[in-house]
C-alpha positions, -999 to 999 in steps of 0.1 A, spaced: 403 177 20 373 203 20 352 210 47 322 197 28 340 162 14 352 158 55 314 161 64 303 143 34 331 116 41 321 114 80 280 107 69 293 79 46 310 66 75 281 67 99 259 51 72 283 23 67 278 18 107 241 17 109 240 -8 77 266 -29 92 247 -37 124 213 -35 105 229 -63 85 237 -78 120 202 -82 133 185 -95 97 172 -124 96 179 -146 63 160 -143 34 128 -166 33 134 -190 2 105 -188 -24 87 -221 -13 90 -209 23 75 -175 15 46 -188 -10 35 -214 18 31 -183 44 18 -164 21 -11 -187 9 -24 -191 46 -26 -158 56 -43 -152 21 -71 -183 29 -76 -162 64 -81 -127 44 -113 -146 25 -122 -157 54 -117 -121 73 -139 -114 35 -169 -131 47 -172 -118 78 -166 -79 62 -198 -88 40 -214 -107 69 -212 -76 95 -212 -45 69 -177 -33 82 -166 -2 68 -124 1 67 -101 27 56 -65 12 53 -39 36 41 -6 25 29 22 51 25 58 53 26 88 63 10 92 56 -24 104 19 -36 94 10 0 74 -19 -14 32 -6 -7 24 -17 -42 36 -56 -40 22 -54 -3 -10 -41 -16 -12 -67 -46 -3 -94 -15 -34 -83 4 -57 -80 -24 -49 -108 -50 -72 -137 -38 -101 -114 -21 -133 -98 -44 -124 -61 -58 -153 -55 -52 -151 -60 -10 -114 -55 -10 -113 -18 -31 -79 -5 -41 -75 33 -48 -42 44 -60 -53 82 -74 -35 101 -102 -19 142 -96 -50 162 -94 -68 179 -117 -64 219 -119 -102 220 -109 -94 195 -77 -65 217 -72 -92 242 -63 -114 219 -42 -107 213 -3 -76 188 -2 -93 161 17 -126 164 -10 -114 137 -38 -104 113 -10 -144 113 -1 -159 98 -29 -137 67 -24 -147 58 11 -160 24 23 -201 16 23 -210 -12 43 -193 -43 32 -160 -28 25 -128 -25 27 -111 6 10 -70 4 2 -55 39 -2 -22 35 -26 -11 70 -13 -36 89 5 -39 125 19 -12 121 38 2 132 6 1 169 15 26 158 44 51 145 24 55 149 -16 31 177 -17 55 197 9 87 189 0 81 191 -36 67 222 -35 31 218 -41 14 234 -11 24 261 9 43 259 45 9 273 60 -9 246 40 8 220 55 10 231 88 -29 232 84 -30 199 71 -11 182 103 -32 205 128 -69 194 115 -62 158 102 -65 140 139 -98 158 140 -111 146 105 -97 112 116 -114 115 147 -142 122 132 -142 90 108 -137 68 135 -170 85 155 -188 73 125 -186 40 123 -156 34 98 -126 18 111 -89 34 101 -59 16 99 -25 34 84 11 18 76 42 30 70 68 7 52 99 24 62 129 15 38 167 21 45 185 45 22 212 17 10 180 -5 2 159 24 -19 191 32 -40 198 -4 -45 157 -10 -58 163 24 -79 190 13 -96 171 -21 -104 140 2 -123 164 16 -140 181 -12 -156 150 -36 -155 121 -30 -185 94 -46 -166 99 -20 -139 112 11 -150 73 24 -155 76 26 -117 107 53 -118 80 87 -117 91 123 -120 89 125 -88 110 93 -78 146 105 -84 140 139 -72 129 118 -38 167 103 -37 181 137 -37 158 151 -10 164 122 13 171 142 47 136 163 33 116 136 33 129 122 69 120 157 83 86 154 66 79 121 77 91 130 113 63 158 118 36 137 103 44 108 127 44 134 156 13 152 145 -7 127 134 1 92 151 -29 94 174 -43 67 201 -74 68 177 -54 66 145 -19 51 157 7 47 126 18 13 121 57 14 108 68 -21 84 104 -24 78 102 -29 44 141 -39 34 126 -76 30 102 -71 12 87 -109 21 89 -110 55 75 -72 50 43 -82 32 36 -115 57 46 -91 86 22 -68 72 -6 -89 66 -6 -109 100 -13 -79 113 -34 -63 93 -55 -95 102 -53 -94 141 -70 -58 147 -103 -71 136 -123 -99 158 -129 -122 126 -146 -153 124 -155 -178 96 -190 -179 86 -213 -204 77 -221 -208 42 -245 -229 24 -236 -258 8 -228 -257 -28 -239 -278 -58 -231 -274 -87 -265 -282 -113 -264 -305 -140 -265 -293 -173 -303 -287 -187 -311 -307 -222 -336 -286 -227 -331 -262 -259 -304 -285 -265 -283 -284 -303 -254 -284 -319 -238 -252 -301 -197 -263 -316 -204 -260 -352 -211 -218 -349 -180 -216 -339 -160 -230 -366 -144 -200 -386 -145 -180 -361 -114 -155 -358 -98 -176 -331 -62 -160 -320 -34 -176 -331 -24 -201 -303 13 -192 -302 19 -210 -268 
């Protein structure tokens, strides 16, 4: 046996390890109904926590990154599906422009940030330059290393101003993100999630550990602390996630004003049906 199949051979081993007593500590999977019923409270608390956003003009920055398949889109869509867009604001940007490429990194970030009232999601967020951007060989060494030194003072200064900062990290296993990979792969309805840069991320495992490593150390601050999900469930994740998402603000419910709904005015009144007859109507296949 060659040197390099021993050591690859003896990681394979230690891998099997660490899943085997991961596998040891999981709790079982929540069924469907179990999951659904969670879900929906935390979800009637997060229009309640909407409310009181409006109510007070709260301005929040919550930034979800990761590795990839580690589950921030379905955790995002959990957060977001029963609150207003327009309170509850998800930005998931595209690769840069060659014009933005030129801009400061942090400048296409600011046009996204909260007014009062709201509640801004970051799908991937500057934090980008710590990860992808590094390892994939879109900045510089230098770049990055300037990156990790000034982002606790821009953070710093966010916080100074008013708008509150909250950052996850769903942290996925490596058995877990090859097992998801493969799934895109074979699966129609999800293999528009398999980007260039997704199987190059497989490869470069170890690079993106070391990546992630220095931008925890760097920038997990006591003003801007990291919050890591383990994200190999991904229901408990997205509950886990949400409950406590929901305990670092001092919510409360607030009173609305009665609704009625009006009775129908007669006035003007006609035949309002018969226009529509002939009408291209789509064909009603279901």
């Amino acid at each position: 046996m060659s040197k390099h199949d021993k050591n690859e051979q003896e990681e394979n081993e230690q891998e099997a390890t660490v899943v085997a007593e991961l596998a040891e500590d999981q709790k079982p999977k929540l069924k469907g109904k179990e999951y659904t019923k969670e879900l929906r409270k935390l979800q009637t608390e997060l229009c309640l926590l909407q409310g009181w956003v409006k109510h007070t003009g709260l301005r929040a920055i919550v930034i979800f990154e990761g590795r990839d398949a580690a589950g921030k889109g379905g955790t995002i869509r959990a957060l977001t599906e029963r609150v207003s867009p327009r309170v509850f604001r998800v930005v998931a940007l595209p690769a840069p422009t060659d014009r933005e490429k030129t801009q400061m990194h942090i400048q296409r970030y600011l046009a996204h940030f909260p007014a009062a009232g709201e509640v801004v999601i970051f799908d991937r967020s500057w934090y980008n330059r710590a990860g992808v951007e590094y390892v994939m060989g879109f900045c510089t060494k230098e770049q990055r290393a300037c990156f990790l030194r000034d982002c606790p003072t821009f953070e710093r200064f966010l916080i100074s101003d008013g708008i509150q900062l909250i950052k996850y990290w769903l942290e996925v296993s490596n058995q877990e993100q090859k097992r998801r990979f493969e799934a895109r792969i074979d699966d129609p309805l999800r293999q528009w999630k398999l980007s260039a840069m997704d199987l190059p991320s497989r490869e470069r495992w170890y690079d993106y550990s070391k990546a992630r490593d220095m931008m925890l150390e760097a920038t997990d601050t006591e003003w801007a602390p990291w919050h890591i999900v383990r994200s190999d469930d991904k229901a408990r994740a997205r509950l886990n996630c949400i409950s406590h998402f929901l305990s670092l603000f001092p919510y409360e419910p607030i009173p609305q004003p009665k609704v009625e709904l009006p009775k129908r005015s007669k006035k003007h009144s006609y035949d309002d049906e018969t226009p529509m007859i002939g009408r291209r109507w789509i064909l009603e296949k279901y």
